[in-house]
C-alpha positions, -999 to 999 in steps of 0.1 A, spaced: 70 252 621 106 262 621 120 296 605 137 278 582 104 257 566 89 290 568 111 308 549 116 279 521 74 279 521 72 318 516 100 319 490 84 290 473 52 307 470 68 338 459 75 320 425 40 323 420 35 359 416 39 385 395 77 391 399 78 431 415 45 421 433 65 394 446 95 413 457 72 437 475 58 405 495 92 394 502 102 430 514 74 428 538 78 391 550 118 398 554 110 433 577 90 407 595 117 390 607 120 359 581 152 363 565 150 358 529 171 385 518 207 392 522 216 429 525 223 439 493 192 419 480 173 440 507 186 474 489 178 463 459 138 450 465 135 486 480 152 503 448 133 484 423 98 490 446 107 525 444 116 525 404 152 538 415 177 514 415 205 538 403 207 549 435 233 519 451 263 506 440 269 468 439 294 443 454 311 419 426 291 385 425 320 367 401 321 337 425 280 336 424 257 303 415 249 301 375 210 313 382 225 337 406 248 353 375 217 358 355 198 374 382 227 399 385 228 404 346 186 409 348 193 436 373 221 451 356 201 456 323 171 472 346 196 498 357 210 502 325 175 507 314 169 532 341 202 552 336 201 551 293 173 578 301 192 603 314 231 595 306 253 577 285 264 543 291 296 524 279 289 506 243 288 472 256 261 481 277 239 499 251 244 463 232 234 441 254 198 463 263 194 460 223 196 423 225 174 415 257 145 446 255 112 442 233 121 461 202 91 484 204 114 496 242 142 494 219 129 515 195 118 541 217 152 546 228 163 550 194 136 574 189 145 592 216 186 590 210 190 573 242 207 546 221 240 559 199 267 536 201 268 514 165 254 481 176 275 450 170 281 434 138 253 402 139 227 379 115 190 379 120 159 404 118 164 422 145 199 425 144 199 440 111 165 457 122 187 479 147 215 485 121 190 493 104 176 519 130 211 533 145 237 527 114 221 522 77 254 531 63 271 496 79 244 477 60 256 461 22 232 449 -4 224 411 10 214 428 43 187 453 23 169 425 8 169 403 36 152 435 54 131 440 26 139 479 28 128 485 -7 133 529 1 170 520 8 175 495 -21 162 523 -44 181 551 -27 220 529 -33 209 524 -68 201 558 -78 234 566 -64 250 538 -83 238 549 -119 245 579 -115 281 569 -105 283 549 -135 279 583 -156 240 571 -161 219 601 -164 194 587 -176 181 578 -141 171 615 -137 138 612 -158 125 584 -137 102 584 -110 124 595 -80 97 601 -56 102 578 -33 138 588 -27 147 612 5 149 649 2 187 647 5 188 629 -28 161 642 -47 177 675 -42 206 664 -57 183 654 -86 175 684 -90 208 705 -90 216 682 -114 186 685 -137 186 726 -133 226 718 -147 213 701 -176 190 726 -184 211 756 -176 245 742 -193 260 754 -163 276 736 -137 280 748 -96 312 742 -76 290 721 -55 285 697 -79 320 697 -94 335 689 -60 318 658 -60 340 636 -81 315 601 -81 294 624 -106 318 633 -132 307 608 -152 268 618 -151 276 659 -153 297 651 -187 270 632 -202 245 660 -186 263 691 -199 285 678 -225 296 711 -239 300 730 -200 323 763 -198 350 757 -177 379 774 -166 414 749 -163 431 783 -143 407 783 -119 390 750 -119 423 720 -117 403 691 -111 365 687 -129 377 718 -157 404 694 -174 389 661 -170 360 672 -190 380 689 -214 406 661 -219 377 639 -222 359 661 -250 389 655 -271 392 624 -273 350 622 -278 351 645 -306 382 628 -323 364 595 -320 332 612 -334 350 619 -365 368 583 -366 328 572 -365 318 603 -393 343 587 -415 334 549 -409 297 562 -424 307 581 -449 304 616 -437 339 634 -450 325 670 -440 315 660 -401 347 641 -402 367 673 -409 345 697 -390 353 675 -359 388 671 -365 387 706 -364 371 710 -334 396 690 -319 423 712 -334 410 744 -322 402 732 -286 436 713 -289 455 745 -292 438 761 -265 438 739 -239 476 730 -250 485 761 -232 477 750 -198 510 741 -184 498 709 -166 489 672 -175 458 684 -197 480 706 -212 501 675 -225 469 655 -231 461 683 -256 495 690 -276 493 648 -277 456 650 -294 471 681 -317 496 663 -327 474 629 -333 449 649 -355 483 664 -372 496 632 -378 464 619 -393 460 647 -416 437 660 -439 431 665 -478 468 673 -483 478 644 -460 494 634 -428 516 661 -409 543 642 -392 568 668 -390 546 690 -373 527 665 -352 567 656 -342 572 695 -334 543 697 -312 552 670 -290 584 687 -285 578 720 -273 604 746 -268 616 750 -230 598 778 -212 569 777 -244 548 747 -227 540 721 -202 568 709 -178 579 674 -193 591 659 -153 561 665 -142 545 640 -162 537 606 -141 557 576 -152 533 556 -177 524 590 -200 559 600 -196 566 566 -213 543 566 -234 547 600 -250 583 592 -258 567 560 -276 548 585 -296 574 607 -304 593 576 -317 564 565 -336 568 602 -351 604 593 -359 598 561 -378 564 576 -396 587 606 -410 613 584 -429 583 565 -439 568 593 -457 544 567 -478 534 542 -452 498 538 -448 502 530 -414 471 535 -395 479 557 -366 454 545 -333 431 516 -344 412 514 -316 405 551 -315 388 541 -351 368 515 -336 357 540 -311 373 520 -281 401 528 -257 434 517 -258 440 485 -253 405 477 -252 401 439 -244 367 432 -262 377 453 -292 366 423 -311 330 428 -300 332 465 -310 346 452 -343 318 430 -348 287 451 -343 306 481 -360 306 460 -393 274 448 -394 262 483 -396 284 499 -419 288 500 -460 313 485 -479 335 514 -480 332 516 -435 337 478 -433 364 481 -449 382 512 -426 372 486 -399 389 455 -414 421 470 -415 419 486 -381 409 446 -368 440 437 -387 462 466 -374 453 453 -338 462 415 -343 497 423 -359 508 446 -329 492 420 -309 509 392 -322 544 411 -325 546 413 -364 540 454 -366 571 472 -365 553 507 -354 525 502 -319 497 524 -321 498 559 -316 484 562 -274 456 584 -268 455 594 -240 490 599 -224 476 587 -188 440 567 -192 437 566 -161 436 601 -148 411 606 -176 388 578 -164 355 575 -151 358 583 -113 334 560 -102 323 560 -68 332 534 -39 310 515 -17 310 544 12 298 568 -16 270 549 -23 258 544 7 263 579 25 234 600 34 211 576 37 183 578 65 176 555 95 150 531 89 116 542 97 104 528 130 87 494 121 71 484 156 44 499 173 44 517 208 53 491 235 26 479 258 29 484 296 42 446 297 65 460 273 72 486 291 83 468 328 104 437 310 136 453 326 116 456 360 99 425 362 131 408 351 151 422 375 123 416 399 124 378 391 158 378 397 159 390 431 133 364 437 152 337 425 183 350 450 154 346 478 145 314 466 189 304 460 193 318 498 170 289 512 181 261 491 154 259 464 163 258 433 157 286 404 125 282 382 129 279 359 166 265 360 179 280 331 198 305 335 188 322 306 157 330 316 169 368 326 188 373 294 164 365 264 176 366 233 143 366 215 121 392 242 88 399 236 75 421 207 109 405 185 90 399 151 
């Protein structure tokens, strides 16, 4: 029998055994003379027989077979396998071992931060599965439920209430939430019950909204405090003016006056911060002015106070664009109310209907606040729905008195996607421990590879022929 029958007979039988026993037989057969191997695949069967194949470099096989490509891709993911345990590899590398190893390898690498790098965007399980494991925070909503990681769906929507101003999630069950979060819980619980509010919590601006309705009445300081201190306080003036818009509507004359004091007094106080609240606050003292009390609307004086003497109050330039603009309108309004001494013109009508400025589904507000009130309060409400259509329609010669200057400083915050999502945990490992099959994928694969370089070197062809074979993209252990 010639060498060359031999050879093609021995490589053919190697197909038939386990792939690193294989290699080892080949190893043998080849320092027996046979040549099955070239070289470099003779380096490499000794490498991978001695479970170090980090220890040679590699020639470039770009102008190699199809089968032959694969084999070198199988090997290269056995050494990247090898060298993730003990030093970083380049992203792309750490991608493709997450695609081709069982997950239970893969998710002893993550265990183990041998894995870092964010894995590539991608659809499927186990591509969200990793995300999962290495980068929650990339994850969005649709991706949760297709996961069916109920802990993370629970965690987002905590988050979201609360960004929504929506304490009310605080007396729920929140358990199953992780300690980063239930902590915040209960900062923000101890702030409720305390009536005070830390630094810590005012910094975070996504919970304005749930801190106001938490501690409504807080202490703050607007010298020291120029960010949390006047948005709540800005924002208890207008509450407590449309408190006694709503005391009125029911019939409630001396909780309608006691808040329109309140508003007065905390007016006049906060009026002397030289800043936007400051100008928020000599616009609701002069609103509250304007609308008057058992001896009648003060327009001269509401006039007076929006123009403060220089040096005595707020800086006017300082005021953005829109509540510049609007504060003139005001001032105007004023103007016209003054040589109008007996005009019964109602001031704000939204801020009687309890809405903002503007509001687009006043009518709704108008609707349900009828069907609850008297005569006398449906009929407060009927002219404040009137009021509305003929400045909407152009037929009122005076708009509506704004309140606030600039609504949008004075907003809700809110919170944006990244909010929501940040701090969240890694999945919890879902797969158990790999098996020793598990375990020796990367060999084995790179084992069958060299074989099928034994088997390409003699003229037989691959098996099997697809290429593919050495890069999986479903490996063992997927589901």
């Amino acid at each position: 029998m010639s060498a060359d029958v031999l050879a093609r007979a021995v490589a053919s039988t190697m197909r038939t055994l386990p792939p690193v026993r294989a290699v080892g037989l080949l190893r043998q057969v080849h320092g027996s003379g046979l040549c099955l191997l070239t070289p470099r695949l003779t380096v490499r069967a000794q490498a991978l027989l001695d479970k170090k194949p980090n220890r040679i470099s590699d020639m470039d096989d770009s102008d190699a077979a199809p089968s032959v490509l694969a084999a070198e891709e199988a090997w290269w993911l056995y050494r990247d396998a090898e060298r993730v345990e003990y030093s970083k590899i380049p992203a792309e590398r750490e991608h493709a071992l997450a695609v081709a190893l069982p997950l239970p390898v893969v998710d002893d690498l993550i265990d183990r931060r041998r894995l870092v790098h964010r894995p590539l965007p991608g659809s499927g399980q186990r591509a969200l599965y990793i995300r999962a494991r290495l980068a929650p925070t990339d994850l969005d909503q649709e991706d949760l439920e297709e996961l069916g990681w109920e802990g993370e769906l629970a965690r987002r929507q905590f988050r979201s209430r609360l960004a929504v101003g929506d304490s009310s999630v605080l007396q729920e069950d929140l358990h199953s939430l992780p300690p980063t979060d239930r902590e915040l819980a209960a900062a923000l619980t101890k702030a409720r019950q305390s009536g005070q509010i830390p630094p810590a919590l005012q910094d975070q601006k996504w919970l304005w909204g749930a801190l106001e309705k938490l501690v409504p009445q807080a202490a703050v300081n607007v010298r020291r405090d120029r960010t949390f201190g006047p948005w709540l306080l800005v924002r208890r003036l207008q509450r407590a003016v449309r408190m006694a818009h709503r005391a009125s509507l029911y019939g409630d004359s001396k909780k309608h006056q006691a808040l329109m004091r309140t508003a007065l007094n905390e007016a006049s106080v906060l009026a002397t911060a030289w800043s936007d609240a400051g100008w928020e606050a000599l616009n609701i003292l002069a609103y509250v002015q304007a609308v008057g009390g058992p001896d009648g609307p003060r327009y001269t004086d509401a006039l007076d106070t929006l123009m403060p003497q220089p040096g005595k109050g707020p800086r006017e330039d300082r005021l953005a664009g829109g509540a510049r603009r609007r504060l003139d309108e005001n001032r105007n309004i004023l103007r016209a109310l003054i040589r109008r001494p007996d005009s019964s013109h109602l001031l704000n009508p939204y801020l009687v209907l309890g809405i903002p400025d503007d509001a687009e589904d006043w009518k709704d507000h108008w609707r349900q606040l009828r069907r609850s009130l008297n005569d006398d309060g449906e009929a407060q409400v009927n002219e404040a729905k009137d009021a509305i259509e003929r400045f909407q329609r152009g037929r009122s010669e005076i708009p509506p008195f704004s309140v606030p200057l600039a609504p949008e400083k004075w907003a809700l915050p809110g919170a944006d996607e990244s909010v929501i999502r940040r701090g969240g945990a890694p999945m919890p490992r879902q797969t158990p421990q790999p098996d020793a099959d598990e375990q020796e994928f990367a060999r084995a694969e790179a084992a069958r590879g060299i074989v099928c370089n034994a088997c390409h070197n003699v003229g037989l062809p691959a098996e099997p022929e697809d290429p593919e074979h050495f890069v999986p993209e479903s490996s063992p252990s997927d589901q």
